[in-house]
N, C-alpha and C positions, 0 to 999 in steps of 0.2 A: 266440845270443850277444847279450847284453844292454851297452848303453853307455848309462852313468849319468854327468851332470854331478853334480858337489855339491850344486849350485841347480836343480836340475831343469830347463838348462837348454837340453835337448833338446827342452823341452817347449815351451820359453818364447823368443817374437819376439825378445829380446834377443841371441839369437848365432844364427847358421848353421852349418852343419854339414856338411860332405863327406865323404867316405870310401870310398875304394876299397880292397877288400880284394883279394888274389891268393892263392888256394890251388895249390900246384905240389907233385905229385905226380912221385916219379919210379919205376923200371921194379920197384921192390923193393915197392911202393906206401906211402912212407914220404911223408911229407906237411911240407910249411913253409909257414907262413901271415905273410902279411906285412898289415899296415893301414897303409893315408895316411890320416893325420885330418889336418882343414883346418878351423879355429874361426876364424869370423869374427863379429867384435861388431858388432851394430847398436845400442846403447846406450854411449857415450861414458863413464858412470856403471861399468858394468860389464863384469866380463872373468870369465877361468878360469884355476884356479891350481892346480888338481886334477883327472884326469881318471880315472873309477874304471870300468872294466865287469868282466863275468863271463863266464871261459872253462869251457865244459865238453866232459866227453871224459875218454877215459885216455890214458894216456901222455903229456900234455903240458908240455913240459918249454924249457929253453935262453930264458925269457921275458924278452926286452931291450926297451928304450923310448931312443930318442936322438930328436934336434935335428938341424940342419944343422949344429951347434956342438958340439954334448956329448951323451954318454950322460946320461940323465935318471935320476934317484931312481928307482927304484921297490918298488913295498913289495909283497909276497905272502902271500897267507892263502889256507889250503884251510878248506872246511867240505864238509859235503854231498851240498849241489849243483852243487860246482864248485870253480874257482879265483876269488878275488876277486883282481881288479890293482888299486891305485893306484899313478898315477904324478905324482909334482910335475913341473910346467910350469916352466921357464925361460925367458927371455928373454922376457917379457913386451912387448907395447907395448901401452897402453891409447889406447882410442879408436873413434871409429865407422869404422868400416872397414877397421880393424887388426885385427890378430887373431895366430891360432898354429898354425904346421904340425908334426907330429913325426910317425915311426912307431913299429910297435911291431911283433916278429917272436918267433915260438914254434913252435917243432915239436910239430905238430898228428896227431888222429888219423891211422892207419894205413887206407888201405883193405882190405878184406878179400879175400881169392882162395878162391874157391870151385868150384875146379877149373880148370877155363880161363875161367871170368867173374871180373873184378873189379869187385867194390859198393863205391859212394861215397857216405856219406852225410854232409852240410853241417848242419851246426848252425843252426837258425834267426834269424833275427834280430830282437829284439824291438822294439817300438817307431820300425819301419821308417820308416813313414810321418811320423815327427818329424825326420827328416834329410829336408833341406833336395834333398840328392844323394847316391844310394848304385849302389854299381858291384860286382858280385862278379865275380871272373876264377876261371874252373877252368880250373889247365893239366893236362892229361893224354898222358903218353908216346903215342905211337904204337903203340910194343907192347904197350902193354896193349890192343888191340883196338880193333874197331869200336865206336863206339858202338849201344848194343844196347836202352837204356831212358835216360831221362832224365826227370823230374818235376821243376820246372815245366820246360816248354819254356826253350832258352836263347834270347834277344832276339838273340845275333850266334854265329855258327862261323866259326872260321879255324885251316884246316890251316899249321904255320908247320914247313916243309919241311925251312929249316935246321937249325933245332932242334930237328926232330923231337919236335915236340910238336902237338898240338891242343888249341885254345884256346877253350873258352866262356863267354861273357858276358853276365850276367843284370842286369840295371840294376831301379832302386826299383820299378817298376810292372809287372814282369814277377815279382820276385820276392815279393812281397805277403807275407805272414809265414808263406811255405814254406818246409819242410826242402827242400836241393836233393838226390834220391836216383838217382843215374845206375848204370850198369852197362858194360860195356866186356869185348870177348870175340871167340873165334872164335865168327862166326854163318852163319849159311847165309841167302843174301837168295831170298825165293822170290816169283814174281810171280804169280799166281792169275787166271784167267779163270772164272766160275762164274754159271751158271745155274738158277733158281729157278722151279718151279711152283707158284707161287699158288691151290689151287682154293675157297679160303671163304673167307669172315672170320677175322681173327686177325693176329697179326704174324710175321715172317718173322726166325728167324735165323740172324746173320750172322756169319763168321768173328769173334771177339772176343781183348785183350790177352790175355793169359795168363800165370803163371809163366814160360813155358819162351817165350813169344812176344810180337811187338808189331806190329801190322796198322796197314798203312795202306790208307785205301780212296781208288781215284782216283777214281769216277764209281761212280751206282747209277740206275740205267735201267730202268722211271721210277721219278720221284723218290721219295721217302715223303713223306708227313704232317710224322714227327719220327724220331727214331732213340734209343733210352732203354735203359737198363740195367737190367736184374732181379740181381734178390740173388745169382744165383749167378755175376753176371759177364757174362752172354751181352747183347749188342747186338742188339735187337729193332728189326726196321724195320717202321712202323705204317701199312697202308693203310688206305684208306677201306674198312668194310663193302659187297664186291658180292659177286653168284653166280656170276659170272664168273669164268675161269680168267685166271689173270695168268703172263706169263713176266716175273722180271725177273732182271736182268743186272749184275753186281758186279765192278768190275775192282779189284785192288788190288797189294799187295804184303806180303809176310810176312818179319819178321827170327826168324828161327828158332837157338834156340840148345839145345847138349846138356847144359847145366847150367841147374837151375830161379835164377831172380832173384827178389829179394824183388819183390812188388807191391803198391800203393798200396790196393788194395781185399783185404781178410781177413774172415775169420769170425770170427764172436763165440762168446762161450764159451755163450751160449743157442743158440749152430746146432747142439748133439749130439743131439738129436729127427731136424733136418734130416738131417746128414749121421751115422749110425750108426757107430761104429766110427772117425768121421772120415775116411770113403770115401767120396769120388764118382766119373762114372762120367763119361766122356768120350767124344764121338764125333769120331774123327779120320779122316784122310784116306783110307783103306784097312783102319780096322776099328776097337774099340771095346775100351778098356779102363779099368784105373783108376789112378786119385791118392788116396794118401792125405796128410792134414794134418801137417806138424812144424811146433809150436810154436817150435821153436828155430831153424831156418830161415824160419821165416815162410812158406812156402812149400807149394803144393802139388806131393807128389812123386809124377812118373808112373813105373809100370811101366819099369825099367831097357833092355826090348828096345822101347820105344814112343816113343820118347825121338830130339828131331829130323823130328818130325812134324806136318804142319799139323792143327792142333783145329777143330772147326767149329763144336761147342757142347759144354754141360756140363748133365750129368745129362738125360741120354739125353730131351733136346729132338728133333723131328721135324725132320731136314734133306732137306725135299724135292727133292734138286740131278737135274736133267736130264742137265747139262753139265757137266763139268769140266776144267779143263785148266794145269797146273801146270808150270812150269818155270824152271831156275834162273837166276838174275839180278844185276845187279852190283849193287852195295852204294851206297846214294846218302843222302845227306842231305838232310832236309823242310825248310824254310822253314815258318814258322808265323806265321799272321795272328794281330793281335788280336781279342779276343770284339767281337761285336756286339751292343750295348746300348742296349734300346727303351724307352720308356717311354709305358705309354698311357694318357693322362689322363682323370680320370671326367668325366662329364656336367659335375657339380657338384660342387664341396666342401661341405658339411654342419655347420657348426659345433656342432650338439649331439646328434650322435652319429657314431661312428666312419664315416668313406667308405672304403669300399676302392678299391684302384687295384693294379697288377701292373706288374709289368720284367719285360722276356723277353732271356733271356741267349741268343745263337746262335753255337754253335761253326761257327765256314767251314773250317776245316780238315779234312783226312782223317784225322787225329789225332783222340784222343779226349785228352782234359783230365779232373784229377781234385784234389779238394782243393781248391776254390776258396772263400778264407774273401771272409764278405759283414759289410758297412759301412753302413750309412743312416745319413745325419746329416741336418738340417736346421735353415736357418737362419728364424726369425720362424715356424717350422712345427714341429708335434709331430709324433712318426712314430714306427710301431711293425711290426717286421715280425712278419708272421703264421707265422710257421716256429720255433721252438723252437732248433735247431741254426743256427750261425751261420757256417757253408758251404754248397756245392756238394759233394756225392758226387764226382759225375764227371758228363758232359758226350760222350757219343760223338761221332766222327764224323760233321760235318752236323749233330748235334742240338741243342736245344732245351729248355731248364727255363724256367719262367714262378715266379716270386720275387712274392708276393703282400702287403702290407702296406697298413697303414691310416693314414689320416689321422685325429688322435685328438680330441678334443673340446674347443674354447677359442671359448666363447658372444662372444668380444668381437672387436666388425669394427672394423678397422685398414688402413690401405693401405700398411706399411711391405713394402719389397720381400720376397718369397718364395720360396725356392729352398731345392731338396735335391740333395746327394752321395751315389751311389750306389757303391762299391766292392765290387766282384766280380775276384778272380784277382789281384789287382796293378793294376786298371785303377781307375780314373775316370772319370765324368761328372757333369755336375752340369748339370741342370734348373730352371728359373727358372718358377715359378708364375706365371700370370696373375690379377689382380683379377677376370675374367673368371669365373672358377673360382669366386668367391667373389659373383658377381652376386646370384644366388639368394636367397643367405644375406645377402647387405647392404639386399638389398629389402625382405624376409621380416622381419630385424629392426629396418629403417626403418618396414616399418607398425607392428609389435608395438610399438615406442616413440611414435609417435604417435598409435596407438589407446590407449596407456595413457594419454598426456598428455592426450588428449583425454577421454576417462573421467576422468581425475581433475578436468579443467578443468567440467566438466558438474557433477559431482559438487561441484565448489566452487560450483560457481553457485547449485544446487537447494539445497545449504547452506545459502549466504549469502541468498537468499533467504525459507527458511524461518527461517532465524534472523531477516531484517525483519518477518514478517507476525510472528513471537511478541512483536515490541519491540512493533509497533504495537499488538498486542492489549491488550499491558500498559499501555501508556500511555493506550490508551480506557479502560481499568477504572481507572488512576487517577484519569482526571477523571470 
């Protein structure tokens, strides 16, 4: 969902911007979407008098805009890609720290029921990070189930008992410019104890998301290396190369459901080499079958009698388990920490050729994360990251991406302060460069400019000197 000033002036210091949006679903899964906008001017000179974005979706209909005073003008245009609103602003006050509150309410998307799961999916928002403050509420019946999947994680849950609804709440830096994609259903909660024999080198895997599942891992004994995703999905936990036999130990928990949900990670139309037929082949908890691909589901569908089963891997990977021990469990909701974000600086910085340097993004949660779009900016700094795609895949579990980029080439040494923003998932930080960093290079082109001055100073001397002995020459052969 895209919100446009006239004056571009989402973009621009001259106003702030607020907006809580509330999406409430109710048990039929018919959807009303309401927005608080809140414009505040920080330029005295200027205001807003027009307020235009673009809704999309079908079925959206019933679109009002009022005041605390008055319904408001508004004008409607379909094209496309969508619905275009403007709405005229009333009640203006001009000035710096005036401004204008209104809302705007539209029956919005339907969610979908796909037997006993219901899929939610939230429209994105563009240009997120230009509001000042951004708030999304999902309210969701009770009866529409447990929660089963949610992408991005929500910042706040609160079960509100009276009204029998459940509430989540994803604010500007949680939601980064993600779709929000949840799911809601009868599930079966199953808690997993499982033990692993390690006997070589390689990596071990470990129960992973799936269509039909969502894993959480409490503890892994001992630790790994990193925890990383392979193409077909499966969470690989990386030991050190020994010849030694290793036991290790997974405790977790699994939300299991009998209807598949769409998932964040798909196949591409280049995977029919990979998977033939659009068949893969699954190792579950007590025997081994298959999924095949719907396009129109999104979804990998298993075998109708295999269905409500914990998956341990896909495409008949090696699950070497000792131990197993599985039983059912009550149904609880994860709290979710923010990414931890490193940054480790080079020796040196290099003015006349690219330095590289690396951020290591670290999921702490037992959760895995997926879709995380990435941000470098920098200030009195050039920066280019070295990755072509500009997200995160996904992030398992405990794991680990290291994000590699360069520092790019500007011969000319300055001590104006230096700092870069790094944006992963909805987050921020932001790192202040040392002159330190730049020692090197200030030294290095402090000789080079004084070995030229001085070569050209020598150079003027030997000059100016041979230009005397030719005067004097001349002036002996005159007389």
């Amino acid at each position: 969902m895209c919100f446009i000033f006239p004056v571009a002036a989402s973009a621009n210091s001259d106003f702030d911007t607020k907006i809580v949006i509330d999406y409430r679903y109710d048990e039929g899964g018919r959807s009303t979407v309401t927005q608080n906008i809140n414009i505040t001017y920080n330029n005295s000179q200027k205001y807003v008098s027009r307020y235009r974005f673009k809704i999309f979706g079908d079925n959206i209909a019933n679109i009002k805009a009022y005041d605390s005073k008055e319904t408001l003008e508004t004008l409607i245009t379909n094209d496309n890609t969508g619905i275009l609103v403007e709405i005229k602003l009333n009640n203006i006050v001009v000035g710096k720290g005036n401004g204008t509150s209104f809302v705007i309410s539209y029956t919005g998307n339907k969610a979908t029921n796909n037997g006993k799961v219901w899929e939610i999916t939230l429209p994105n928002i563009e240009n997120w990070y230009q509001h000042k403050e951004l708030v999304l509420n999902l309210f969701v019946p009770k009866k529409m189930g447990q929660m089963a999947f949610m992408s991005p994680n929500a910042s706040n849950t609160v079960v509100d008992y009276n009204r029998d609804y459940q509430l989540f709440t994803f604010t500007k830096e949680r939601l980064g410019d993600n779709q929000v994609v949840a799911a809601f259903g009868n599930l079966q909660s199953l808690s997993f104890d499982l033990t692993y024999r390690l006997d070589g080198p390689g990596p071990l895997v470990l129960p992973s998301d799936d269509n039909y599942q969502r894993i959480f891992i409490n503890s892994i004994n001992p630790t790994p290396d990193n925890l990383v995703m392979d193409n077909d999905g499966n969470w690989l936990a990386q030991y050190p190369d020994t010849n030694q036999s290793l036991d290790v130990r997974v405790i977790g928990e699994a939300h299991l459901l009998s209807t598949p949900i769409r998932f964040p990670i798909e196949p591409a139309y280049s995977d029919s080499e990979k998977y033939p037929g659009w068949k893969r082949t699954v190792v579950g908890q007590d025997s081994v079958w298959n999924q095949t691909w719907n396009w129109g589901k999104h979804a990998w569908i298993s075998d109708e009698q295999n269905t409500g089963k914990l998956i341990f891997a896909h495409n008949f990977l090696t699950v070497p388990l000792t131990k197993m021990k599985l039983q059912e469990s009550e149904y609880s909701e994860r709290s979710f920490s923010p990414l931890l974000i490193t940054w480790s600086p080079p020796w040196q910085i290099f003015s006349i050729w690219k330095t590289h340097s690396s951020i290591e993004v670290v999921n702490p949660n037992g959760q895995a994360v997926y879709h995380l779009p990435i941000l470098l900016t920098g200030s009195n700094l050039k920066l280019k990251l070295d990755q072509e795609t500009r997200e995160v895949g996904a992030i398992p579990p405990f794991g680990k991406v290291k994000i590699n980029f360069s520092f790019l080439s500007n011969w000319k040494a300055n001590f104006d302060n230096k700092s870069f923003s790094f944006f992963v998932g909805g987050q921020e930080i932001t790192y202040n460069v040392g002159q330190n960093l730049f020692l090197f290079w200030h030294v290095t082109l402090s000789f080079v400019l004084a070995f030229i001055s001085l070569s050209l100073g020598f150079v003027a001397i030997i000059s100016w000197r041979l230009y005397l002995q030719r005067r004097k020459r001349q002036d002996h052969l005159r007389r």
